[in-house]
C-alpha positions as CSV (number, residue, x, y, z in Angstrom):
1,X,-22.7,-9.3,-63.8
2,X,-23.2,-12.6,-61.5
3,X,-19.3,-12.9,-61.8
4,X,-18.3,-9.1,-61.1
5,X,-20.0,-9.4,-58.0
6,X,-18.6,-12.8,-57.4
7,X,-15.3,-11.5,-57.3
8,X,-16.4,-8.5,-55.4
9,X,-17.6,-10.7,-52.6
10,X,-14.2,-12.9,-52.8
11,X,-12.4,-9.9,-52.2
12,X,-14.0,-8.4,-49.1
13,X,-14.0,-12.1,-47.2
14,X,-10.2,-11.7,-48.4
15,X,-10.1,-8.5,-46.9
16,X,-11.5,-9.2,-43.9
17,X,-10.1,-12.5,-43.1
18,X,-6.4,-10.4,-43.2
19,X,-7.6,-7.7,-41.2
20,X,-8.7,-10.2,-38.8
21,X,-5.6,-12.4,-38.7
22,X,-3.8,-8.9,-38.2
23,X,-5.4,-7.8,-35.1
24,X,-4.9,-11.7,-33.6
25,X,-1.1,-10.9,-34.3
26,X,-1.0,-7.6,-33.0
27,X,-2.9,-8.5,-29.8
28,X,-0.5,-11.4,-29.2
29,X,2.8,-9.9,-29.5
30,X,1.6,-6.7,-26.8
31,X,-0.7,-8.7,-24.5
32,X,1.6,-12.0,-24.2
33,X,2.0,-12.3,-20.3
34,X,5.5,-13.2,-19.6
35,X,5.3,-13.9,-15.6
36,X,3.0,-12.7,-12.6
37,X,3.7,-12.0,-9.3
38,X,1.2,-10.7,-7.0
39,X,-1.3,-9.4,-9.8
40,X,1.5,-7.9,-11.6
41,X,2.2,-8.6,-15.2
42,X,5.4,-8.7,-16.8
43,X,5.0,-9.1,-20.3
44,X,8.3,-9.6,-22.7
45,X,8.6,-5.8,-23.8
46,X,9.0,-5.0,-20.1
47,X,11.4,-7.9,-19.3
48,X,13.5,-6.2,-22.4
49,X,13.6,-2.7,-20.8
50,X,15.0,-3.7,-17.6
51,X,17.7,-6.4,-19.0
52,X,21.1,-5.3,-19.6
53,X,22.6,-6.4,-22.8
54,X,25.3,-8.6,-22.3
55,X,28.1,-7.2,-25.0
56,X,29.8,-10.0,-27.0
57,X,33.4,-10.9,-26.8
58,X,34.1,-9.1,-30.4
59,X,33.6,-5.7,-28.4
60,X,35.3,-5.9,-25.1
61,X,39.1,-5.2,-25.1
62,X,39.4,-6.6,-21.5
63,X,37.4,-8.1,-18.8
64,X,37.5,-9.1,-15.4
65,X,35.6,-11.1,-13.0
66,X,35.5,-10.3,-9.4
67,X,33.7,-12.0,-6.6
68,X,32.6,-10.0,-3.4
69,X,30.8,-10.9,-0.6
70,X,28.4,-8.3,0.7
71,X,28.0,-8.4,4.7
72,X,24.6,-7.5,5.0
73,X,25.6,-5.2,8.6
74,X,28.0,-3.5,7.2
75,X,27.7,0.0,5.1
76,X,24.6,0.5,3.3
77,X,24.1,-3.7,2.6
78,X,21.4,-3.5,5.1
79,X,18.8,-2.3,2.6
80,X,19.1,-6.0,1.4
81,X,18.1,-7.4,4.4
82,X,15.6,-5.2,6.0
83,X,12.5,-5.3,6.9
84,X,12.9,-8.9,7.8
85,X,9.1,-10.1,7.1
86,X,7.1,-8.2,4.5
87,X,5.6,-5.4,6.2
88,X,3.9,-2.2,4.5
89,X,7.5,-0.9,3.3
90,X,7.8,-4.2,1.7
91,X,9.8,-7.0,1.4
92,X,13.6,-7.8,1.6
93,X,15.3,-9.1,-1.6
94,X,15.5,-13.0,-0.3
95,X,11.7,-12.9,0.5
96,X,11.4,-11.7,-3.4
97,X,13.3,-14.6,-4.6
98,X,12.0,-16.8,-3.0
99,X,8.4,-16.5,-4.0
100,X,9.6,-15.8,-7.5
101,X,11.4,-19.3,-7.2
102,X,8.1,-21.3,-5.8
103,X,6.0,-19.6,-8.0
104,X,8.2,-20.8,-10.9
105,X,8.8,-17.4,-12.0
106,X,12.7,-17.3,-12.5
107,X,15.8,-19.9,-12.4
108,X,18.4,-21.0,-10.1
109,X,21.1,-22.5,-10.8
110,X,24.0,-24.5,-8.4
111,X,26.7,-23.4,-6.4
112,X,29.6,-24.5,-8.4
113,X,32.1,-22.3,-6.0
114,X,33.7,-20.3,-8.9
115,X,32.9,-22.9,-11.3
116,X,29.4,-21.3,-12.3
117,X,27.4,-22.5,-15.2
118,X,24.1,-20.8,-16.0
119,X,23.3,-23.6,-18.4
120,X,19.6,-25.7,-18.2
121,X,22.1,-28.8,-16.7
122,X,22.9,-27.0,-13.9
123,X,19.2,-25.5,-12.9
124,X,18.4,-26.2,-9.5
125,X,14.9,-28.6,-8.2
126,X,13.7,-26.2,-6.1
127,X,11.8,-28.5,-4.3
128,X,15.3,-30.1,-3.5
129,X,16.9,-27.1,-2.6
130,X,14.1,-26.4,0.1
131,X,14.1,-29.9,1.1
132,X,18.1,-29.2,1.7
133,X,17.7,-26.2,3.9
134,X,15.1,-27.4,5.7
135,X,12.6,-24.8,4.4
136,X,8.8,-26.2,4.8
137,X,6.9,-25.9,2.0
138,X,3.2,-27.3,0.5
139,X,2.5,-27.9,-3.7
140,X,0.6,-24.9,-4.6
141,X,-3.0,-24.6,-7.2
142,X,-2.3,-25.2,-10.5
143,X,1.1,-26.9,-10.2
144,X,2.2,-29.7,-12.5
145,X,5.2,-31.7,-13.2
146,X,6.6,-29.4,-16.1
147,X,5.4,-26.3,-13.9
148,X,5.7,-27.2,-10.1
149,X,4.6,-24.1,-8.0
150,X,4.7,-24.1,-3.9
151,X,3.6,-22.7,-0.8
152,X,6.0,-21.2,1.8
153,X,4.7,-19.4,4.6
154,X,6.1,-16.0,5.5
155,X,7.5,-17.6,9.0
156,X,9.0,-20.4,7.4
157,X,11.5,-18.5,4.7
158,X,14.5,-18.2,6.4
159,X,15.2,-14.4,6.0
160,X,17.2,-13.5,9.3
161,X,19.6,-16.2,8.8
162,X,20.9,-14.6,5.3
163,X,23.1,-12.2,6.6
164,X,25.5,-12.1,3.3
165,X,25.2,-12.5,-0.1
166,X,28.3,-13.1,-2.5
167,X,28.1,-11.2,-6.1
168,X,29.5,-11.9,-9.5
169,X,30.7,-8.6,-10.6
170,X,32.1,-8.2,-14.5
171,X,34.4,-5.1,-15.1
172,X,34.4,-5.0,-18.9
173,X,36.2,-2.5,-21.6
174,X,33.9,-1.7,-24.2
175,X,35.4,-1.0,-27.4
176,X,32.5,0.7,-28.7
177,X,32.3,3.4,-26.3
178,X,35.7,3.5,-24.9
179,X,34.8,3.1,-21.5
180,X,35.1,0.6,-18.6
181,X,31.8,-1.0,-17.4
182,X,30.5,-2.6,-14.2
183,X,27.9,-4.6,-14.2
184,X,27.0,-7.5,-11.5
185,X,25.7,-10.8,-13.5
186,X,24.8,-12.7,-10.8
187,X,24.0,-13.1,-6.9
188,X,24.1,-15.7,-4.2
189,X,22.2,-16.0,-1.2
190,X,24.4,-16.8,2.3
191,X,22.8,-18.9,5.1
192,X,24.7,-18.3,8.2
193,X,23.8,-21.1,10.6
194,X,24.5,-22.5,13.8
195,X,24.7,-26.2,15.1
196,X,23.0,-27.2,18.4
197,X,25.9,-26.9,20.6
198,X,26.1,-23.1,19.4
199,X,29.6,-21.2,18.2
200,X,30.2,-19.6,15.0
201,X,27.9,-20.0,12.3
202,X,29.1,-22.0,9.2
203,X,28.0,-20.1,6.3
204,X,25.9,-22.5,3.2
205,X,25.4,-20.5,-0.3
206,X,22.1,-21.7,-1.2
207,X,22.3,-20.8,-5.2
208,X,22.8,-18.2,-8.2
209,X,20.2,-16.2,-9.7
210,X,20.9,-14.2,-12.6
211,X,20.2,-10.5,-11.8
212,X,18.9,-10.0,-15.4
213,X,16.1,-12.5,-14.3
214,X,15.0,-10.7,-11.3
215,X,15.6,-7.0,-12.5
216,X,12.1,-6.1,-13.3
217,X,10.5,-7.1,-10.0
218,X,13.3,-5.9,-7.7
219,X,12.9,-2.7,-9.6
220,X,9.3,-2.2,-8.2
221,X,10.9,-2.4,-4.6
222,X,12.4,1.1,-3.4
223,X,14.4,0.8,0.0
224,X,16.4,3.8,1.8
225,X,20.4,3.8,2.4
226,X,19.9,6.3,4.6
227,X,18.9,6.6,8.4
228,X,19.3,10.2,8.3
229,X,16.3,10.6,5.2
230,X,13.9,7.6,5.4
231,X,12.4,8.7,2.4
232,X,12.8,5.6,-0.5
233,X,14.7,7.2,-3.4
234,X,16.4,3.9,-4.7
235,X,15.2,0.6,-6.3
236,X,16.7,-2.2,-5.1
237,X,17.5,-2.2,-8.9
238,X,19.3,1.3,-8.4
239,X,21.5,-0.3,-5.8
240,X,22.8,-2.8,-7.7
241,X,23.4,-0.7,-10.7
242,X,25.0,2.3,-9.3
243,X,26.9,0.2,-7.2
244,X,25.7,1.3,-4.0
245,X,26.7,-1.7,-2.2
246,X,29.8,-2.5,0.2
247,X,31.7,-5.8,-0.9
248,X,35.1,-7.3,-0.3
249,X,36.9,-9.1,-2.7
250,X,37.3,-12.6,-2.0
251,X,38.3,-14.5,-5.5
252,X,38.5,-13.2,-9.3
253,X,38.3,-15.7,-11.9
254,X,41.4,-17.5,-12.8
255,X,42.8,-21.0,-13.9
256,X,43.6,-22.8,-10.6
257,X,40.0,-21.5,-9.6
258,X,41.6,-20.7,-6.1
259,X,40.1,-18.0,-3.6
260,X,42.2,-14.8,-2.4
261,X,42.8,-16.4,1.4
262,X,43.7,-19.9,-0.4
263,X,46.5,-17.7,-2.4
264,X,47.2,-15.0,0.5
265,X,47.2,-17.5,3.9
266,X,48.3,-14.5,6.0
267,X,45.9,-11.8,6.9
268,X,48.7,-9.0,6.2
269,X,49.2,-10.3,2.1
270,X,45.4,-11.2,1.8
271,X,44.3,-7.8,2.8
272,X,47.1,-6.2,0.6
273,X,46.5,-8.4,-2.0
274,X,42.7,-7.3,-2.1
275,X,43.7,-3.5,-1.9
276,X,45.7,-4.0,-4.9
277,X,42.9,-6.0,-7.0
278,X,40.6,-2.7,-5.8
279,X,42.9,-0.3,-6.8
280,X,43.8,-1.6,-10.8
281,X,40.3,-1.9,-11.1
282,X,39.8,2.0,-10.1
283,X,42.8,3.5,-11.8
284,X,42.3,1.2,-15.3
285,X,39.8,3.7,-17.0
286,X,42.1,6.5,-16.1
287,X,45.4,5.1,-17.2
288,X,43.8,4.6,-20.5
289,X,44.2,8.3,-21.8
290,X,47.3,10.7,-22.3
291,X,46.4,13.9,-20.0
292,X,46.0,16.8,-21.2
293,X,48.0,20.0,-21.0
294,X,45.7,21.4,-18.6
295,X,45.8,18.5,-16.0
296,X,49.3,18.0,-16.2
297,X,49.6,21.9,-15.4
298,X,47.2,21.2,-12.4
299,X,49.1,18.3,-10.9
300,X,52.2,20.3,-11.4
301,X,50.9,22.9,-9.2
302,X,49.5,20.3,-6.6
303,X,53.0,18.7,-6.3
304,X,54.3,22.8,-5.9
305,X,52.0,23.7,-3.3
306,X,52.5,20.5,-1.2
307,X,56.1,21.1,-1.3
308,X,55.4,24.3,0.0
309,X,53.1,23.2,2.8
310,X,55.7,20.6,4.0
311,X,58.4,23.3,4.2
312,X,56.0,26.1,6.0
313,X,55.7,23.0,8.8
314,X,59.3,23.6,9.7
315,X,59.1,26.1,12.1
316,X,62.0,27.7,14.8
317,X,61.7,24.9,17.6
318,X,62.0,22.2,14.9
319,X,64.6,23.3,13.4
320,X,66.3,23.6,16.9
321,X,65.1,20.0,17.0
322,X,67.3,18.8,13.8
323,X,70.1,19.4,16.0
324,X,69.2,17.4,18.1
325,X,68.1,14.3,16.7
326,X,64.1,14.8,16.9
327,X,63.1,15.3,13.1
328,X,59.7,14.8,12.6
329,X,58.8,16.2,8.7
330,X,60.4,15.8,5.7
331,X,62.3,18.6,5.6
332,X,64.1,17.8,9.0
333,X,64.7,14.2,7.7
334,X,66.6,15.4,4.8
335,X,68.1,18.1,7.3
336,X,69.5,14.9,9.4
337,X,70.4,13.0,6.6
338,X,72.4,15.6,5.2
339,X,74.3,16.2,9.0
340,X,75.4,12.9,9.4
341,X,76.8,12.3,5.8
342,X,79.1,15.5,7.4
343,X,79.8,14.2,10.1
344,X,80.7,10.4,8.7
345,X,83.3,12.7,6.1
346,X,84.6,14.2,8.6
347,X,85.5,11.1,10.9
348,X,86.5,9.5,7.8
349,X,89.1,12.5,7.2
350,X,90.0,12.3,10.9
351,X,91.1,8.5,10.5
352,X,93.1,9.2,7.5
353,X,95.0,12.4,9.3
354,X,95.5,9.8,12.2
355,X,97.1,7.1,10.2
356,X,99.4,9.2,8.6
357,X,101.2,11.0,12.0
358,X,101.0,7.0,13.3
359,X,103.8,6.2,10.6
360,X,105.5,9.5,11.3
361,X,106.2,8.3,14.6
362,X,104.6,11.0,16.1
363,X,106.0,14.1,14.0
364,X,104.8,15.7,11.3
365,X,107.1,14.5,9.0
366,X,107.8,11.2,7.2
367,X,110.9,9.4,7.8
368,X,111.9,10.1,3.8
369,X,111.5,13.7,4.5
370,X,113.8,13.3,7.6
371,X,116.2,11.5,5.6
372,X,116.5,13.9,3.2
373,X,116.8,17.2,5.6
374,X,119.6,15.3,7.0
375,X,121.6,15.1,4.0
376,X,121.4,18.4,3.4
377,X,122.6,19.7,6.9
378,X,126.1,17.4,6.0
């Protein structure tokens, strides 16, 4: 009896030592706090939702990389920039990275200039990088040597001189959905600065911060792109990932690491060479699939009507005008075209009628035929 209930006893301290251990497990994986910012927690689950999966190289079929630079005055770039101190509508998207980089809440890395390596060797001292841009800062509570945390006042962040911020944007061909993908890995905050003597501000790229690492707090910020509807429909999350920005190409990835204006010196080729980058990118997903019957029908009935419309523009007074010279569509142009190869056949027939009554001396007979005529008359 003593040892039934022995055993009874070893079993429930068992039981409950496991149930125990359980719970401990349970509460650690959902309570873990993965980073704070301003009383908010991001634990890992959340961190997961908002980062996009980076696909491996056994399931693209092509991939591009494409550098922009986004003028923050341009388009609808100036929901990056505004308001320029943290007001009630919140906070521009430098004043968020920067307090997520003194609190030690995310990583930056250095600006390689299309060498970028988002590797622990080239992580950025932030203390340095402040220290660089002459940014005043103080150590923070609770900030140690493995963890340094700082102090930056609101006046002392340099907001209104980052008026551009340059993009690494991946255009990728997913074989397992059979589609082209845009997604933008990275950004760069510009400093645009001026000397003492004045003139036109040199531009310093401070770092790179990976957008996965900031995506769940820039998430929480909602800006509008629109002066006409102030009301905030879009993250700053959104405008990344919709694309909503307005960047030119300056450089995509290749083996000489060379930028666009370094391979284009002339402002004609550079600009043409940047339309054609743009345009590949935008027809690519649609050369990748045979139309169908039904869109080849509809672009054969496009290219009809247009021909149409071009020849309804030729009306009485410019066809009066083909005579004369002043052609103006495409009709008339053929219509001119078609004139002068006349005319040119005509002077060309003119010529040869000439030559031959130049050897006739005059007549309209050769001197063989003369000859002959004159044999027959003896």
């Amino acid at each position: 009896m003593k040892t039934l209930k022995f055993i009874a006893a070893l079993l429930l301290v068992a039981l409950a030592t496991s149930t125990a251990g359980a719970q401990v497990v349970k509460k650690d994986g959902n309570e873990r706090k993965k980073k704070e910012e301003g009383g908010v927690t991001i634990t890992d689950r959340q961190q997961a939702f908002y980062e996009v999966k980076t696909p491996s190289d056994a399931d693209l079929q092509w991939m591009k990389v494409v550098y922009r630079q986004l003028d923050l005055t341009k388009g609808k770039n100036p929901a990056l920039y505004y308001p320029e101190e943290p007001n009630e509508d919140g906070q521009s998207l430098f004043f968020i990275i920067m307090r997520l980089l003194a609190n030690d809440q995310i990583t930056a890395y250095e600006y390689l200039d299309g060498r970028e390596m988002f590797t622990d060797e080239y992580k950025i001292k932030v203390a340095e990088m402040l220290d660089r841009f002459h940014v005043m800062f103080t150590e923070a509570k609770g900030s140690s040597e493995k963890h340094p945390k700082y102090e930056i006042e609101d006046a002392d962040i340099p907001g209104n001189e980052v008026l551009s911020y340059y993009i690494i944007e991946r255009w990728e061909f997913d074989t397992r959905s059979n589609q082209m993908k845009t997604r933008v890995e990275a950004l760069c905050p510009v400093l645009h600065r001026t000397d003492e003597f004045g003139g036109e501000a040199i531009k310093y790229p401070m770092f790179w911060v990976k957008l996965n690492d900031i995506r769940p707090y820039i998430a929480n910020q909602y800006v509008f792109t629109d002066d006409d509807n102030n009301l905030s429909r879009f993250s700053l999350d959104d405008f990344f990932k919709l694309g909503m920005y307005d960047g030119e190409i300056y450089k995509t990835k290749n083996l000489r690491n060379l930028s666009l204006r370094q391979q284009y010196p002339e402002d004609i080729a550079y600009k043409n060479a940047q339309d054609s980058i743009e345009n590949r990118l935008q027809a690519f997903n649609k050369d990748l699939w045979v139309p169908s019957r039904e869109e080849l029908q509809a672009r054969a009935k496009a290219v009809k009507d247009k021909d149409a419309e071009e020849g309804d523009e030729v009306s009485d007074d410019e066809e009066n005008k083909e005579e004369k010279g002043e052609l103006t569509t495409v009709r008339g142009a053929k219509t001119k075209e078609k004139v002068k190869k006349e005319r040119q056949r005509e002077n060309r027939i003119k010529q040869r009628k000439a030559k031959i009554k130049s050897r006739s001396g005059g007549g309209g007979s050769s001197t063989a035929v003369k000859s002959v005529r004159n044999r027959k008359k003896k």
